[in-house]
N, C-alpha and C positions, 0 to 999 in steps of 0.2 A: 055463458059469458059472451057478451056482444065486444064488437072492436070498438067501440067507442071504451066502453068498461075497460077492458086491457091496455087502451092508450093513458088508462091514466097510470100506467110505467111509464110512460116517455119516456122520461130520465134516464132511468137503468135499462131500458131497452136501446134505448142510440148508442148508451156508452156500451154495451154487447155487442151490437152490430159496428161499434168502431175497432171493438178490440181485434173482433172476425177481422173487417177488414184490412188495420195495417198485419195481422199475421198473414193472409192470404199475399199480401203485396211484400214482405218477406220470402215468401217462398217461391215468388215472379221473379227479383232481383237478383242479377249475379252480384258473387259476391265483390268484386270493384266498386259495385254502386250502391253498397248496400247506405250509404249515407245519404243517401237519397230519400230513405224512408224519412228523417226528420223532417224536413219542411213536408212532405205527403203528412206526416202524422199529427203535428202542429196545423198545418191547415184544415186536415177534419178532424181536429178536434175545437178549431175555432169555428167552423160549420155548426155541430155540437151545440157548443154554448151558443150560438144565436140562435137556435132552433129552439134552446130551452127558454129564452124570454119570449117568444110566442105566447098569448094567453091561451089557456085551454082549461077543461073541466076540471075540476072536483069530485072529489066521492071517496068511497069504500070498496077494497075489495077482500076477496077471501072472509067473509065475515066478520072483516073491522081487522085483520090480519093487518093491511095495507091501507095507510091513509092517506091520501091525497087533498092538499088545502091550498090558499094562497100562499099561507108564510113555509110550508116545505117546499113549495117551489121556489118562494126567492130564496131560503137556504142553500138546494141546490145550485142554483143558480150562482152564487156567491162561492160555493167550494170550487165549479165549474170553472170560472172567470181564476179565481186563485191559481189550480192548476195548468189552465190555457199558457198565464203568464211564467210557472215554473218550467212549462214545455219550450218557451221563448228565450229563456236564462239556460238551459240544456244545452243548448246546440256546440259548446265553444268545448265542453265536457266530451258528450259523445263521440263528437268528431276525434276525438285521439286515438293512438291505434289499437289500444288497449281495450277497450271499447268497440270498436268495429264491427266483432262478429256479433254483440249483444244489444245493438239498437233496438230493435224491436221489441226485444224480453222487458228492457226499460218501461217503453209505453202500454205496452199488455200491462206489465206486474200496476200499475200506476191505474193505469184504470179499471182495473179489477179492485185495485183495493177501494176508488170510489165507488164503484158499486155497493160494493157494503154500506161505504158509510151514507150512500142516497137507500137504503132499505131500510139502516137504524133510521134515521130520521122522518122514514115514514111509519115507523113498525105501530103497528095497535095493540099489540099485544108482546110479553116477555120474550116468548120463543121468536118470533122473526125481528128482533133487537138484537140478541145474542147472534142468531146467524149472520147477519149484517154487520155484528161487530168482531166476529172470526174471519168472514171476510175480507175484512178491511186491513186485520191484524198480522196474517200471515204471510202474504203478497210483501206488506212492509215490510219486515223482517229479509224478506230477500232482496228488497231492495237497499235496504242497509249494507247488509254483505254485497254489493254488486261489485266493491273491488277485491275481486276474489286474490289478487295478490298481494292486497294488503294485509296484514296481521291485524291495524287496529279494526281495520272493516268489518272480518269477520267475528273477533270477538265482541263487537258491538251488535251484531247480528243474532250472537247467541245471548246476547246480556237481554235485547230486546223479546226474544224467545221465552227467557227464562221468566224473564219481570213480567211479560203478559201470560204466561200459562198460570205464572201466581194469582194475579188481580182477577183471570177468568175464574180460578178456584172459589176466588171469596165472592166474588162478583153470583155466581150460581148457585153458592151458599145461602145468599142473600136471598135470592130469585124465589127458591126454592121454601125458606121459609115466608115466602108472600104467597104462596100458593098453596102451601099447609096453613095458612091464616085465613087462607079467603076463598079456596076451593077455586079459582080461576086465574090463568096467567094473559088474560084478557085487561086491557088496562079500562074499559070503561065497567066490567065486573069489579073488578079491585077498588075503583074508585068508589062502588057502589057498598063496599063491605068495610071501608076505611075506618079504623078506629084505634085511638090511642092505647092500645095493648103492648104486652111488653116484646111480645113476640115480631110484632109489626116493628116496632122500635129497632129490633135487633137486627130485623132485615133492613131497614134503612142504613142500618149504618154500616152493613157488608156491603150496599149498594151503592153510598158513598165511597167507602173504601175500594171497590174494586171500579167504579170509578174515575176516582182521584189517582191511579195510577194512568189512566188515559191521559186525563189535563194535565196532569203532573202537578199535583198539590200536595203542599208539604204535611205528613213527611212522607208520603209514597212517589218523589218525588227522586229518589237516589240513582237512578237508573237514568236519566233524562242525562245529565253535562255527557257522563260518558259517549251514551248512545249518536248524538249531536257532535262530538267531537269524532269518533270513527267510522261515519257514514259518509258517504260522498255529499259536498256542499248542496248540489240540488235537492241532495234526499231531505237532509237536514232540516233545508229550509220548506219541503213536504211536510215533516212530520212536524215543525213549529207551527205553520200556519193551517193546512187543508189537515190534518188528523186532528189536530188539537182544535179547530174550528167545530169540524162535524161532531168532535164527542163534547162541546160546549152547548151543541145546537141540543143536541139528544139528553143530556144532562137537563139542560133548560126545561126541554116537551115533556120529561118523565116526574122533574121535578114540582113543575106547576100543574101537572093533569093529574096526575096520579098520588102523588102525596102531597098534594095542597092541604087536605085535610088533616093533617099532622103539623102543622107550620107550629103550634105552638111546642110543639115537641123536637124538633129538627132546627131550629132559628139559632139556638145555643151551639150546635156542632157545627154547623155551616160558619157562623159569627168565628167561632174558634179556627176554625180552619182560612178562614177569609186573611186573620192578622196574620199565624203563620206562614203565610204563605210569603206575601207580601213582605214581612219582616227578612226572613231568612234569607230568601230569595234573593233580594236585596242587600243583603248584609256578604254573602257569597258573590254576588257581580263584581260586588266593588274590588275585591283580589284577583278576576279573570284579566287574563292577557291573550287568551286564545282566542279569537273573533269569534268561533261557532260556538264555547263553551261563554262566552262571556252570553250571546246571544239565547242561548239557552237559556239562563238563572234569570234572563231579562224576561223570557217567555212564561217564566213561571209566575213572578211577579207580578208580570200580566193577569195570568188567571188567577189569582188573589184579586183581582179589582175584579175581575168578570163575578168572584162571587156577591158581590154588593150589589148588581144588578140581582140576582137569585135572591138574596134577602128583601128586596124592593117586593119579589113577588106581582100579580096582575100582571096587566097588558102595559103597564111603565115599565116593568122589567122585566118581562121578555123585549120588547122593543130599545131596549137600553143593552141589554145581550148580544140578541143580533146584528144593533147597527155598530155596537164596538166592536165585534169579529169582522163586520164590513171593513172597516177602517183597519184594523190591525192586519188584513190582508193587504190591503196596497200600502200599509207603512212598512210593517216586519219584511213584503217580498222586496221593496225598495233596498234596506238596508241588506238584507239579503244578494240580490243582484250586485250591486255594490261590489262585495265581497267576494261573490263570485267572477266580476271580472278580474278584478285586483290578484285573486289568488293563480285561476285561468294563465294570466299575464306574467306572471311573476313568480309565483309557488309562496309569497307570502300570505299565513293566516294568523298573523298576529296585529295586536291595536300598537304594539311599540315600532313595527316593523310599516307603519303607514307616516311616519314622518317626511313632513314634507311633501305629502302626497298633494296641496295646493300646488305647490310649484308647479310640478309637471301632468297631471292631472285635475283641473278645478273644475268641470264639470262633474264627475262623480264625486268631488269631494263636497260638490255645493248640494249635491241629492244626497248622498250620505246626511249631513248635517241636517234636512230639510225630514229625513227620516227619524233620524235619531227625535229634533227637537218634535215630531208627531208622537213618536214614543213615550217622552217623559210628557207630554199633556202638554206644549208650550203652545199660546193661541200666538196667530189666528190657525195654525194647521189643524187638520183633522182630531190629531189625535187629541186635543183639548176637550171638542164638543165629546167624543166619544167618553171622555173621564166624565166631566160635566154631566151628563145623564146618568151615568153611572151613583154617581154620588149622587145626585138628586134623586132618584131612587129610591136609594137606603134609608136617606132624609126624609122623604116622606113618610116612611116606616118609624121614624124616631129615632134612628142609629147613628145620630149625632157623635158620638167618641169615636163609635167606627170609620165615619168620613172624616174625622180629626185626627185618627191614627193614620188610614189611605193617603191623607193629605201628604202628614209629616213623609212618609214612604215615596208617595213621587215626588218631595224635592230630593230624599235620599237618590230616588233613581237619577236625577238630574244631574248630581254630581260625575254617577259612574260614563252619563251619557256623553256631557261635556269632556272626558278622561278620551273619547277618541278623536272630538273634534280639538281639544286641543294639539292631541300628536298630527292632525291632518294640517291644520292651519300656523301653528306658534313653535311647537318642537322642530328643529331645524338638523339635519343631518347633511352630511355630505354625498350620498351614496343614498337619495330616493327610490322611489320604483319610475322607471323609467315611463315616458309619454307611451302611451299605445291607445290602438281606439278600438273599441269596443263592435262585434259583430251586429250588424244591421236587425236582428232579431232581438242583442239585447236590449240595445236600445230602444227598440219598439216597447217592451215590457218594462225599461226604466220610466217612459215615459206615459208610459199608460200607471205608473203609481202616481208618480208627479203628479197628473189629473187627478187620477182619485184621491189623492189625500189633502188636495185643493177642493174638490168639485163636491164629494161629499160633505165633507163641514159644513161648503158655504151655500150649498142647495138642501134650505132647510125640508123642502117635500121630500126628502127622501126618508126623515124619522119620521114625519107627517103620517106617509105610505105604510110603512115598518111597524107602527103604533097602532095603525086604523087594521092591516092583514092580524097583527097580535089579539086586537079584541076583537074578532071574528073567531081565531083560532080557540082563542082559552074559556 
């Protein structure tokens, strides 16, 4: 293997060598200073992600084990950029003194689990999918638990435990009768022995099912409010955007490479899972009062509409995929950030408990709002275009009742979204949360969404881009 051949790790090689490094600068640091590693750790990890939009090669390695293309690097690229900004919303958390001795373990555990999820996303074959996705899954899990004195923390930590050793079970169920169908767990052999059997069938839909506990699609989807409500806010919004992202990406590569040939056979389960999702999802928000548990049911929801880009199928729908997880990264960390300062500041995490919050805060409450309305699809922000193709997708496909049920769904969501803007702006209390301002890093990261959920909508080359790397890739 030549060094050129090996740098097409990139990815998973800097984030290795960044993990080496803030552990080594860990064990430099007395411990007075150990909060010093934040800004060291946040800034190469923004070194990182700009090193990764450098152009560089393509290729195979391990014998199509590891695939390397245009559009997995701007995926990575896209979890990279997500996490940069979750590392810039940290700092107000870490710095506590509870916290203290465990700065580092934070940023390890955190990029070890992207590791994984830049392996799934490159994997060519079953086995370096699954390791990428153990990976990815374990690291979380202790990061869940990271407040080790809280009680909800850590039984969220074992809920999360328990809910993925399940979906791994079915999930290699699955694997495993694709590989008694086709004598290969190589995804361009499979592709090559594809055929509507019932066996194949059945593995699809362990594959989906194990899965759909990753996106959190209903109904494997029971595990998600809790785990989101006893995690620590930064993790939270971790496992909303960058986990839920990378296994959208990887759901996306496996679904359109490897079981494209079964579409007529799989368009029915995906369709049925797409409204439940969407429906429930939604139907369950509209009752939440807790910001993280409300934001949760909102993230599921989400991924109901991510499946109508899946049923779009082609290079329209991956590209309809991807640039909505673009967009749902600087909307959801917006809304996200938000939250985290408010709570940071105050100890509230409730939507009834932010009244008032224009008064003394209107800055965060005019990004909250500018997030939210990205969320329910309100134009001209981001999140509109990202529906927009979404649907237009499906549409093309013929799944006209299906974008007419989605539709009906995001004015449903609009209702629950408007439910915080109005307690920020019209619900009036005597006893707000008090004015405070926000650490010079979160801000950096609130406003680095602002741009993005401005700048991608209305820079239409960016689907352009997204669409041209999709039909190269598929």
């Amino acid at each position: 293997m030549t060094i050129e051949q090996f740098l097409l790790m990139r990815h998973e090689l800097l984030l290795i060598l960044a993990a080496m490094i803030v552990l080594i600068a860990e064990l430099a640091m007395s411990e007075s200073g150990k909060t010093k590693i934040i800004p060291f750790a946040a800034g190469l990890f923004a070194l990182v992600t700009a090193i990764g939009f450098i152009p560089s090669e393509t290729g195979r390695l391990f014998g199509g084990s590891f695939q390397s293309s245009p559009l997995t690097l701007f995926m990575k690229n896209v979890l990279n950029l997500a996490v940069l900004i979750i590392f810039l919303q940290s700092e107000g958390w870490l710095k506590k003194p509870e916290n203290n001795e465990r700065i580092s373990e934070y940023f390890i555990l955190t990029i070890v689990t992207l590791v994984g999820m830049n392996f799934m996303i490159s994997s060519g074959d079953f086995l370096m999918f699954y390791l990428g996705l153990e990976t990815a899954t374990i690291p979380a899990a202790a990061l869940v638990a990271f407040d080790r004195l809280k009680s909800h923390s850590a039984e969220a930590g074992i809920k999360l435990i328990l809910s993925s050793a399940l979906s791994s079970g079915i999930l290699l169920f699955g694997l495993s009768l694709i590989y008694g169908a086709t004598g290969s767990i190589y995804f361009a052999d499979v592709v090559a022995k594809i055929e509507p059997s019932p066996i194949l069938i059945l593995a699809f839909i362990f594959f989906v099912a194990g899965m759909g506990f990753k996106i959190s699609l209903v109904p494997f989807h029971f595990w998600t409010a809790d785990v989101y409500e006893g995690a620590p806010i930064n993790v939270t919004s971790y496992l909303s955007v960058v986990s839920k992202g990378a296994a959208a990406f990887t759901f996306s590569i496996i679904v359109f490479k490897v079981f494209g040939g079964l579409f007529e056979q799989w368009q029915h389960l995906v369709y049925a899972l797409a409204v439940m999702t969407m429906t429930i999802a939604n139907l369950f928000a509209l009752r939440q009062d807790n910001i993280k548990r409300f934001l949760a049911f909102s993230s599921i929801a989400q991924a109901g509409f991510i499946l109508l880009g899946i049923l779009g199928a082609g290079e329209m729908g991956m590209a309809a995929v991807v640039y909505f997880v673009l967009i749902y990264v600087f909307t959801n960390l917006g809304a996200f950030g938000v939250a985290t300062s408010v709570f940071n500041a105050s100890g509230i995490d409730t939507i009834s408990g932010y009244k008032s919050l224009y008064r003394t805060n209107p800055k965060l409450s005019l990004l909250m709002t500018v997030a939210l309305f990205s969320l329910a699809g309100i134009p001209p922000v981001a999140g509109f275009f990202g529906k927009f193709f979404l649907f237009t997708s499906a549409a093309s496909r013929g799944y006209y009742i299906l974008v007419l049920i989605a539709v009906l769904n995001a004015t449903i969501s609009l209702y629950y979204y408007l439910r915080v803007i109005k307690s920020m702006f019209i619900d009036q209390t005597d006893e707000p949360i008090a004015a405070f301002r926000s650490s010079t890093s979160m801000r950096i990261s609130l406003i680095m969404c602002v741009a993005g959920i401005f700048l991608v909508g209305f820079a239409s080359g960016i689907f352009e881009y997204i669409r041209e790397i999709s039909q190269l890739f598929l």
